[in-house]
C-alpha positions in Angstrom: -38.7 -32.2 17.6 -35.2 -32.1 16.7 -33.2 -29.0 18.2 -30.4 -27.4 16.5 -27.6 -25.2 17.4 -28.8 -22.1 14.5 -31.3 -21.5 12.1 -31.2 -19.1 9.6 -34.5 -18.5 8.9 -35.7 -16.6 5.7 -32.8 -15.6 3.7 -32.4 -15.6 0.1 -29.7 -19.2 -0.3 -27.5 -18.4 -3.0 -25.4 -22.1 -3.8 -23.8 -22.8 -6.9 -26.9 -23.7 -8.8 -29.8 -21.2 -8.2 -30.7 -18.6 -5.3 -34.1 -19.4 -3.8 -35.7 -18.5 -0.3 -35.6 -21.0 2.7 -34.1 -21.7 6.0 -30.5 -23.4 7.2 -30.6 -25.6 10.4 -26.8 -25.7 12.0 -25.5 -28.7 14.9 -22.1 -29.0 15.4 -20.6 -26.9 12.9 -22.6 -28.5 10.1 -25.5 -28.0 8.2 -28.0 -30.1 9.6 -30.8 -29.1 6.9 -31.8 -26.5 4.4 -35.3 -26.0 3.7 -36.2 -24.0 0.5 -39.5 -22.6 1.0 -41.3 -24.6 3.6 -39.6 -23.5 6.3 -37.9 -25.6 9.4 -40.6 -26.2 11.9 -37.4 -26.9 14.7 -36.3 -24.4 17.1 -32.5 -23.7 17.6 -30.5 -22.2 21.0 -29.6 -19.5 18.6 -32.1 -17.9 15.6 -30.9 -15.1 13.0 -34.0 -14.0 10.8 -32.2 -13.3 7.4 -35.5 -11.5 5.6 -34.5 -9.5 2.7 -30.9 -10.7 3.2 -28.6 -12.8 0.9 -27.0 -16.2 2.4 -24.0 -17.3 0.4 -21.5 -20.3 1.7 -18.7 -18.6 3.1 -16.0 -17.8 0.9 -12.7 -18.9 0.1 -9.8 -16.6 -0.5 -7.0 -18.7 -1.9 -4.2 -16.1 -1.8 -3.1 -13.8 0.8 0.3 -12.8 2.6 -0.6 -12.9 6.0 3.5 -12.6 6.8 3.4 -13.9 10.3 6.1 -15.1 11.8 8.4 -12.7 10.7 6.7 -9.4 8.8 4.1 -8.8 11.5 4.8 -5.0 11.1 3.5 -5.4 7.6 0.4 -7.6 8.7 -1.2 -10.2 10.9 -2.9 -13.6 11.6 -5.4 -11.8 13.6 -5.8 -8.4 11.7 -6.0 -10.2 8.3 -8.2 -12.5 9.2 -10.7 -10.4 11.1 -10.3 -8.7 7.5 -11.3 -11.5 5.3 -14.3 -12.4 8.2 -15.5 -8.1 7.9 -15.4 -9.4 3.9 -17.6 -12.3 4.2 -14.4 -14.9 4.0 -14.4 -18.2 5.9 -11.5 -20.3 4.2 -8.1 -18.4 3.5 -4.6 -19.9 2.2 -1.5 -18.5 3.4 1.1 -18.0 1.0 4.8 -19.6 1.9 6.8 -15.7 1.2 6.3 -12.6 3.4 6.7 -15.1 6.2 10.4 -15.2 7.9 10.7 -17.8 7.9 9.3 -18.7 5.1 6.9 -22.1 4.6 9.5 -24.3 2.7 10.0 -27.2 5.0 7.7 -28.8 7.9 9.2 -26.8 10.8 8.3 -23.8 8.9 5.1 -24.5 8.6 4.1 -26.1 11.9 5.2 -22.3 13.4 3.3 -20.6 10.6 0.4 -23.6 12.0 0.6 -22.6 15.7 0.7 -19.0 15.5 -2.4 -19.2 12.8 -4.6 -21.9 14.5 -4.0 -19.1 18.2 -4.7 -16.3 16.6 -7.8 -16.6 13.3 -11.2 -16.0 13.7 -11.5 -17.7 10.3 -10.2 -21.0 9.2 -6.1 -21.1 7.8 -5.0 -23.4 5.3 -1.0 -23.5 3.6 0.9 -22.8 0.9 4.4 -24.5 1.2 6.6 -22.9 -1.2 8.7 -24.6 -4.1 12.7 -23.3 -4.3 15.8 -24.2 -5.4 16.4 -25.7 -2.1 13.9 -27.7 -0.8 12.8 -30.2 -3.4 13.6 -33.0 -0.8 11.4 -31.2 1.8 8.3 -31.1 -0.7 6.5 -34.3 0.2 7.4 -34.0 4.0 5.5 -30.3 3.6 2.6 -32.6 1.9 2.2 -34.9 4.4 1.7 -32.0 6.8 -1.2 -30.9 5.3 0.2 -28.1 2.6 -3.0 -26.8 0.3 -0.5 -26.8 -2.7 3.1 -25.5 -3.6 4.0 -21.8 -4.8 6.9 -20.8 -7.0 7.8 -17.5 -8.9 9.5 -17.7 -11.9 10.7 -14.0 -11.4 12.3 -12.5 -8.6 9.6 -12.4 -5.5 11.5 -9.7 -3.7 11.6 -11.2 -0.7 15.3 -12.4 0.1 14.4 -15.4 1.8 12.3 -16.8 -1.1 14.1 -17.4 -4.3 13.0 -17.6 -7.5 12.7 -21.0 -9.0 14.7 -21.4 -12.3 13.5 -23.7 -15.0 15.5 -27.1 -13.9 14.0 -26.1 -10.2 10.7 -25.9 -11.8 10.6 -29.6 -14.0 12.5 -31.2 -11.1 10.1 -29.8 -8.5 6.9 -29.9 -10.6 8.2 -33.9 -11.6 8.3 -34.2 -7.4 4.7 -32.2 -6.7 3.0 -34.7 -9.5 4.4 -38.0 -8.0 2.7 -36.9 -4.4 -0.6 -35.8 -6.0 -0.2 -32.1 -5.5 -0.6 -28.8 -7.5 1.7 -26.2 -8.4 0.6 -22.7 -8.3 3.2 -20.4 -10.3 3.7 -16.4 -10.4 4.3 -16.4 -13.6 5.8 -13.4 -15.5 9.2 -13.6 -17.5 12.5 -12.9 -15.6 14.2 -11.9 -18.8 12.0 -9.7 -20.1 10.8 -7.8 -17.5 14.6 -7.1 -16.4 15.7 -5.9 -19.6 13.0 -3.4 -20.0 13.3 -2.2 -16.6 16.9 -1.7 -17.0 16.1 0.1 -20.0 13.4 2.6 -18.8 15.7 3.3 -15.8 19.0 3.8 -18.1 16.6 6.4 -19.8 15.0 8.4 -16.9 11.7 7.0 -17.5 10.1 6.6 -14.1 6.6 7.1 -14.4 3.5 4.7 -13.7 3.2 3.8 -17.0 6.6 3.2 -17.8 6.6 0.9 -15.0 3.4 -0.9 -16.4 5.1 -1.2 -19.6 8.1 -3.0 -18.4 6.0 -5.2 -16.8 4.2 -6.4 -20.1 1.2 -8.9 -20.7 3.4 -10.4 -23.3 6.0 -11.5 -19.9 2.9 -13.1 -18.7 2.1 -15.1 -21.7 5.7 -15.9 -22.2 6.4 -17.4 -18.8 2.8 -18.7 -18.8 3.0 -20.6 -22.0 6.7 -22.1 -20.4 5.1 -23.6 -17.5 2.4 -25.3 -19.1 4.7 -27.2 -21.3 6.5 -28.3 -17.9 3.3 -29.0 -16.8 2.4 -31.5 -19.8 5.6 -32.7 -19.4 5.8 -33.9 -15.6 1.6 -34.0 -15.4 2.0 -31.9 -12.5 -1.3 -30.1 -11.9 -1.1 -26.5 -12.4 -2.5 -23.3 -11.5 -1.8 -19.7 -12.7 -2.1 -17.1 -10.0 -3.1 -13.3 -10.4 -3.5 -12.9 -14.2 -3.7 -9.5 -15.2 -5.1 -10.1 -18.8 -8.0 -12.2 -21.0 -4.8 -13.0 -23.0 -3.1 -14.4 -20.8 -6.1 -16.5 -19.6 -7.1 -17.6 -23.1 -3.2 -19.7 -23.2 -5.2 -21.1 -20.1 -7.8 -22.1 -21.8 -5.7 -23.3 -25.1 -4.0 -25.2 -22.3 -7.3 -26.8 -21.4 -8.8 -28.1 -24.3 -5.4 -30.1 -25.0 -6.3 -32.1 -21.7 -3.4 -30.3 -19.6 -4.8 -29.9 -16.4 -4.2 -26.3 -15.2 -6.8 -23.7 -13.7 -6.3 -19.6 -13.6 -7.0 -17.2 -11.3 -7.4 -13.1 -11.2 -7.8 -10.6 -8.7 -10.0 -7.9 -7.9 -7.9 -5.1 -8.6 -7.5 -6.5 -11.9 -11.6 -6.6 -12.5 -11.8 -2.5 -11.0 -8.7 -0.9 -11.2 -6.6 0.4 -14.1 -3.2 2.1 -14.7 -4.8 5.7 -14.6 -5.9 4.3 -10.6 -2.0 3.7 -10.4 -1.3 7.2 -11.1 -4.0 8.8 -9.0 -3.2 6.8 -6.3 0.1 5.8 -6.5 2.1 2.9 -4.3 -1.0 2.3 -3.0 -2.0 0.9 -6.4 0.8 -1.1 -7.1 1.1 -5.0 -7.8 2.9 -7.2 -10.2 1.9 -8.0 -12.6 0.8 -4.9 -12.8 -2.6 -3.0 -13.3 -3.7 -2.7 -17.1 -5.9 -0.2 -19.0 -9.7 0.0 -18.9 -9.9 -2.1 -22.2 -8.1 -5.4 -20.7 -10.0 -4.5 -17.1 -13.6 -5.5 -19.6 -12.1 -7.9 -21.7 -11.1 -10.0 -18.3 -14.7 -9.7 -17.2 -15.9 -11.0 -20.4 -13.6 -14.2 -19.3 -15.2 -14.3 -16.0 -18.8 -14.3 -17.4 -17.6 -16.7 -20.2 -16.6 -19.4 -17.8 -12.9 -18.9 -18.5 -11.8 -17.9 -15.3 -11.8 -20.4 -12.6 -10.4 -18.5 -9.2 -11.1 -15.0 -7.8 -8.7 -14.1 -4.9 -7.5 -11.2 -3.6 -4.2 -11.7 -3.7 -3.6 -9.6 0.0 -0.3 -8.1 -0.1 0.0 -5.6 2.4 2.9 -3.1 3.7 3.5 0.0 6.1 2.7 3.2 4.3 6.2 4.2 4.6 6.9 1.5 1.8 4.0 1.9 -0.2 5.0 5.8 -0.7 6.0 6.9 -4.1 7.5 10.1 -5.4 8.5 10.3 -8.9 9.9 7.2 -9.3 7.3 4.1 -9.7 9.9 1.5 -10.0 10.8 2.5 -5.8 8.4 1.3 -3.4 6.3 -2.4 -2.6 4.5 -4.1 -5.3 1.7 -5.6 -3.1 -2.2 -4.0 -3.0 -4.5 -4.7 0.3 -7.4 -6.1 -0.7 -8.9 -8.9 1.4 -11.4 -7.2 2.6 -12.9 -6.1 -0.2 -12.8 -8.5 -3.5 -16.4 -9.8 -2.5 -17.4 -6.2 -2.8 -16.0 -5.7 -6.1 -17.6 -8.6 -7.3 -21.0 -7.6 -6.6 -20.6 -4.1 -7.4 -18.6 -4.4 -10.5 -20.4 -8.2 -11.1 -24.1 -8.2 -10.2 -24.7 -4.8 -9.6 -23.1 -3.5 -12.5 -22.6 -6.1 -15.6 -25.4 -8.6 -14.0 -23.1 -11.3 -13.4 -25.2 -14.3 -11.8 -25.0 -14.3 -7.8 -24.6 -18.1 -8.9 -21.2 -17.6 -10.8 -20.1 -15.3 -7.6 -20.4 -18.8 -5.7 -18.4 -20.8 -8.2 -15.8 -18.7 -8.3 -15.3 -17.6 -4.5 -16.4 -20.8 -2.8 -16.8 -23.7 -4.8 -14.0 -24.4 -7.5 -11.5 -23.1 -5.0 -12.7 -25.8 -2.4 -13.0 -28.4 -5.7 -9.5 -27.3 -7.3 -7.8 -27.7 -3.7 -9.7 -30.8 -2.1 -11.7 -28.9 0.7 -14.5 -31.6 0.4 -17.1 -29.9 2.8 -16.2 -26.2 2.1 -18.1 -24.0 -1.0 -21.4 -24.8 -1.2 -24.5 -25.0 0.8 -25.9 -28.3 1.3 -26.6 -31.2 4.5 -22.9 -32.1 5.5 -21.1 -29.0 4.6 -19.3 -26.9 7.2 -21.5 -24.2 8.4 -19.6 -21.5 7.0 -21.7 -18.5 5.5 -22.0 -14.6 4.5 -25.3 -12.9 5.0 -25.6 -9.8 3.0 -27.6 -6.8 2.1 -27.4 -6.7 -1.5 -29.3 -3.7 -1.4 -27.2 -1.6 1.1 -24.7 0.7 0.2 -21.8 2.2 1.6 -18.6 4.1 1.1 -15.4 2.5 2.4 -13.1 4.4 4.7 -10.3 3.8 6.3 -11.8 3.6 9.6 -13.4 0.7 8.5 -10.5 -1.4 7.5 -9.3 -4.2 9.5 -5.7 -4.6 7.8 -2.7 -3.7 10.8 -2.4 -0.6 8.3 -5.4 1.1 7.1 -4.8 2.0 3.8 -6.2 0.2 0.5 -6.6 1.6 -3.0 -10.3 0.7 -2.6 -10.7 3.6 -0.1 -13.3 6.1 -1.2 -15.1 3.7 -3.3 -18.6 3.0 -3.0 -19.6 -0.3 -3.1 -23.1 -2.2 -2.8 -23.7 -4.8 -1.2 -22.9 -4.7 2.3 -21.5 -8.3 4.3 -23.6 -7.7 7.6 -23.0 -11.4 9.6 -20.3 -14.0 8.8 -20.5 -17.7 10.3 -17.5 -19.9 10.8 -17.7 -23.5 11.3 -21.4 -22.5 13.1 -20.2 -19.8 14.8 -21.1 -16.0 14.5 -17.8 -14.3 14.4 -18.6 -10.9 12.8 -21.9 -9.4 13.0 -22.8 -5.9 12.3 -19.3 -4.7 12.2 -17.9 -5.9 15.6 -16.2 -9.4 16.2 -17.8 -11.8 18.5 -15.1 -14.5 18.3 -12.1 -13.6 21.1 -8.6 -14.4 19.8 
């Protein structure tokens, strides 16, 4: 009788396609068998008995600023990623900014390589960035194993990282689609936004709201609607980071059914916090694009029950508090949220629990179109052959985050105080247990 390294005996196996009760046999990192209601009759060195519990495939978080080398003050390899494991995340891509050096050519990103593969407890994969610079070091960053390319059309406030202007985009988006890659774009109108920022500032306006409204949806759709018609004109493959708005994600889709292939992504603070969360809460609640009110927060989750959305990230953009405080003036301060931990949280609390999204649709679009849309073949689902990655949950258990609980360097989050349902209690990394019960059993 065949022996394997793990069974999961018992748990409710949520995939892609339908949540039924049955076991998961683990050897050698991979899933050996899944057994939906017969049980496995095999013994493993290792047994977890997941009754009453919830096994998804572990999940993949396709956006965070981890900032090592460089910004390790503001966050770390191993403090972010023991963040995303505490949040039921196996799979994480590093973004090329934040970093100092920043991921634009291969020596870059072979230190951003070493210091990752030393120090996660969950698996790295990264962004190399597009700039005005380095167009000849795109396919050299390629061949070295980059997950995609990055590029802001608007100022990303990091010195180091600068903004890609329209020739830099068709020239670099013309390179990207002759090596086979994808270009993922922060896409909000340089023009625009600076002209009404100027504006508010030149009349005193300070406030949380008049920051929101120099930051409009309308910059989104305009730089949006730009970088698709680059993208149909180079057939670069694209994809639209952090959209704040259904309207910006219906260009998307207008996009879509013309053939152009581009995908979209939002964020959890888009799908649970709104401008009035900005006020309360202040730096702690601000990002760019920025939050919206409650009307555009439901209209995005009708996309994401619709199908229209394909990618829900976090977008992990963390800071010292000393950066993150704000006075009087809401244009001052770091426009990043920290959120890693927590989007699987949101998304069954404000999802399932709340508007009865499908555990199934949780799946798709935290596991398997990010490891479809970015060619991680045996990542995102759970079936014989995939990476034994998995988050075992207690749907039913609540709980009320504090900062104690946070793994970030700096424990602060907007989603402090917040009571969420649905509690990750084991996470499983290429077949290993790494974070069980709120302790780490992985050493860095």
């Amino acid at each position: 009788m065949t022996n394997y390294d793990l069974i999961i005996r018992n748990g409710h196996i949520v995939t892609s396609e339908s949540v039924a009760k049955g076991d998961i046999a683990i050897k050698d990192g991979k899933i050996a068998e899944v057994s939906i209601n017969e049980g496995i009759g095999a013994k493993g060195a290792n047994e977890i008995n997941a009754e009453g519990l919830h096994v998804f495939p572990g999940l993949i978080d396709s956006h965070v600023h981890f900032n090592e080398p460089g910004r390790t003050e503001w966050e770390g390899v191993e403090t972010g990623s023991k963040s995303l494991a505490a949040g039921g995340v196996t799979n994480y891509f590093d973004m090329p900014l934040n970093s100092t050096p920043p991921t634009i050519n291969k020596e870059n990103l072979e230190l951003k390589r070493k210091l990752s593969e030393e120090k996660s407890v969950v698996n790295p994969n990264y962004w190399g960035g597009l700039v005005p610079e380095n167009i000849d070091n795109l396919k050299e960053l390629y061949d070295n194993g980059v997950i995609g390319f990055k590029a802001f059309m608007s100022p990303s406030g990091i010195e180091d990282f600068h903004h890609a202007d329209d020739e830099t985009l068709y020239k670099g988006m013309k390179e990207i689609a002759s090596i086979g890659s994808l270009l993922a774009v922060h896409a909000e109108s340089t023009v625009i936004c600076e002209q009404l920022a100027m504006k508010k500032l030149q009349e005193g306006k300070t406030s949380a709201r008049d920051f929101v409204e120099s930051r409009p949806i309308i910059s989104e759709i305009e730089a949006v609607r730009r970088i698709i018609s680059y993208a149909e004109a180079t057939g670069c493959k694209l994809h639209i980071v952090h959209a704040s708005s259904r309207k910006v994600v219906q260009v998307v889709e207008e996009a879509k059914r013309r053939g152009v292939d581009v995908t979209v992504e939002t964020c959890g603070h888009y799908l649970s916090l709104t401008v009035k969360d900005l006020e309360e809460k202040g730096g702690l609640a601000k990002c760019a694009p920025p939050l919206r009110d409650e009307d555009e927060l439901e209209d995005l989750w009708v996309a994401v029950a619709n199908g229209e959305i394909d990618v829900i990230s976090s977008d992990h953009s963390p800071a010292p508090a000393s950066m993150k405080t704000i006075t009087d003036n809401y244009f001052e301060g770091w426009g990043g949220i920290s959120g890693a931990q927590s989007t699987f949280n949101i998304m069954l609390t404000e999802g399932y629990a709340k508007r009865n999204l499908p555990l199934e649709k949780i799946v798709v679009l935290m596991a398997t179109n990010p490891a479809k849309i970015f060619g991680l073949s045996n990542k995102g689902d759970i079936a014989v052959g995939y990476d034994a990655d998995f988050a075992i949950v207690n749907l039913n258990e609540s709980f009320r985050l504090e900062k104690e609980d946070l793994f970030y360097r700096h424990q602060h989050s907007p989603y402090v105080g917040m009571t969420f349902k649905g509690k990750v209690k084991t996470t499983i990394v290429n077949g290993e247990i790494v974070y069980e019960n709120g302790y780490f059993t992985k050493n860095i």
